[in-house]
C-alpha angles and dihedrals in degrees: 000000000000099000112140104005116133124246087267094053094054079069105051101073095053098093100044102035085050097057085042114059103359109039094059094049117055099283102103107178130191109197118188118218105179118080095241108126119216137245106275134177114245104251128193119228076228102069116110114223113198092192136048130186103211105184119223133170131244129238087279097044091229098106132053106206115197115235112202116216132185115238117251097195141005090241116118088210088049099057101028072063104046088044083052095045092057090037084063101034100038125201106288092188091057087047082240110157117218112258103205126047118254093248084076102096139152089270076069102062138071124195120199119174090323108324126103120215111202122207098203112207130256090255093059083092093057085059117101115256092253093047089047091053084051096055105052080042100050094039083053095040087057112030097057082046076078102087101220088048120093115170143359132219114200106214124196127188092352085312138112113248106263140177143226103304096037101262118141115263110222161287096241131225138205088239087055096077125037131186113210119263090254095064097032089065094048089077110162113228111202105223126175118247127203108213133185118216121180116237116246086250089056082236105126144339118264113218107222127176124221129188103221133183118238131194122210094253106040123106111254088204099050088047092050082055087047091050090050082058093066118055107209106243132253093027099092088236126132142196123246091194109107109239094236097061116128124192108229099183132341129189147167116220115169112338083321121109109197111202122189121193136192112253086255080074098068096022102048090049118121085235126215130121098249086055084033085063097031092049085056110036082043085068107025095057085046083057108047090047084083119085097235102053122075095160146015123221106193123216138185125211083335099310142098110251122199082223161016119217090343095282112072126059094241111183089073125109101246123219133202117285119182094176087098094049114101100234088196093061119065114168112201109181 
């Protein structure tokens, strides 16, 4: 713990600490010690940025992951705020933890021509000295991904950040601190999902939409099948889907979307022919929702199969059918 060490002190155990446990993971940081201040683009506080990379830390704290959100204003308070809101809050869907203490608020921050001056809070001390190394990463990482913002000073008890020797550490720039190209390219973009969950009494689905991130590379149709799995709370709906499902391919040709499941599939199911019909048309009309799907054709460990649990004819291609969703009921989490 960091309780009781002096502004100088915060700085010491960079180096080692970072050599130690984030070096050798994917964080790979840059830190600039001289006071030269590097070649920037003139940028105007006017500037709307759609998109902003707000940097948070995985359950190991070896690895920054960038979470794309989408602007709410073009305000450069506004979004130097909401960066700093998920910076604090984290994205609890991702299983990204927050990076800065909620202390750390906009009556905390000072911008001047570009550049943002950050008071950090008395309880930033108490912060382990990785956590603490997170924190000042993450808060540059995001804020220069504001346009209009170019560099970031860290300030403690009234005083510029400084090391070892007393020198004044910053300001900081986006260049200063780099995140390997691995990482950089797994950038997170937040997408809205309409789900069908079926209702305790197996009466109607419930539409529910649920904002998702989603990596370049992930399948937007196995993670609609993922999301099924998980009922949002409060809501007295349930999931049909067996625990113990697993996805073994899944595809869309033309129109088409080809989904294979495991046998637990079929053979952990509750059974009946009311949850037969709720399980299917739960993910069916998921999947339809999306622009690209017309039809699902259901397999199971690679085959057709005549039927499901015993009641529904199971080797169709089955086509959205809204005559089972409430249309009194609409989730939005």
């Amino acid at each position: 713990m960091m309780s009781g060490i002096e502004n100088e002190d915060i700085i010491q155990w960079t180096e080692g600490e970072l050599m130690r446990r984030v070096l050798v993971a994917v964080i790979l940081l840059v830190l600039i010690f001289t006071s030269c201040k590097p070649e920037i683009e003139e940028v105007t506080i006017e500037s709307k940025d759609e998109v902003l990379l707000v940097y948070l830390v995985n359950g190991e704290k070896d690895e920054l992951v960038a979470y794309e959100v989408e602007a709410d204003s073009n305000s450069i308070t506004n979004q130097i705020e909401q960066i700093l809101d998920v910076l604090s809050t984290g994205a609890v869907s991702e299983k990204l933890l927050p990076t800065i203490p909620k202390e750390l608020t906009m009556e905390q921050i000072e911008i001047q021509d570009g550049n943002i001056i950050i008071h950090m809070p008395d309880g930033i001390k108490n912060m382990e000295q990785i956590d603490f190394l997170l924190c000042r990463t993450s808060l540059i990482r995001s804020l220069t991904s504001i346009e209009a913002v170019a560099s970031i000073e860290f300030y403690i008890d009234g005083l510029p950040l400084k090391d070892s020797n007393g020198k004044v550490y910053g300001p900081f720039y986006k260049s200063d601190v780099i995140v390997n190209m691995e990482s950089e390219n797994e950038v997170v973009k937040t997408i809205d999902l309409n789900l069908y969950f079926p209702d305790q009494k197996g009466e109607f689905l419930i539409p529910v939409t649920r904002a998702v991130g989603i990596k370049p590379n992930e399948s937007i149709e196995e993670r609609i099948i993922k999301e099924l799995m998980i009922p949002p709370q409060g809501y007295n709906l349930t999931s049909l889907i067996p625990e113990e499902t697993v996805v073994k391919s899944i595809y869309v040709d033309q129109g088409i979307c080809y989904i294979d499941f495991n046998e637990a599939f079929r053979t952990e199911h509750i059974g009946g022919s009311t949850s037969e019909v709720m399980s299917i048309y739960a993910i069916v009309n998921s999947l339809t929702d999306l622009p690209n799907i017309n039809k699902v054709q259901f397999l199971i460990e690679g085959k057709k199969s005549e039927s499901f649990t015993g009641h529904m004819q199971f080797d169709i291609l089955f086509e959205q059918s809204l005559d089972l969703v409430s249309k009194e009921n609409k989730i939005k989490e």
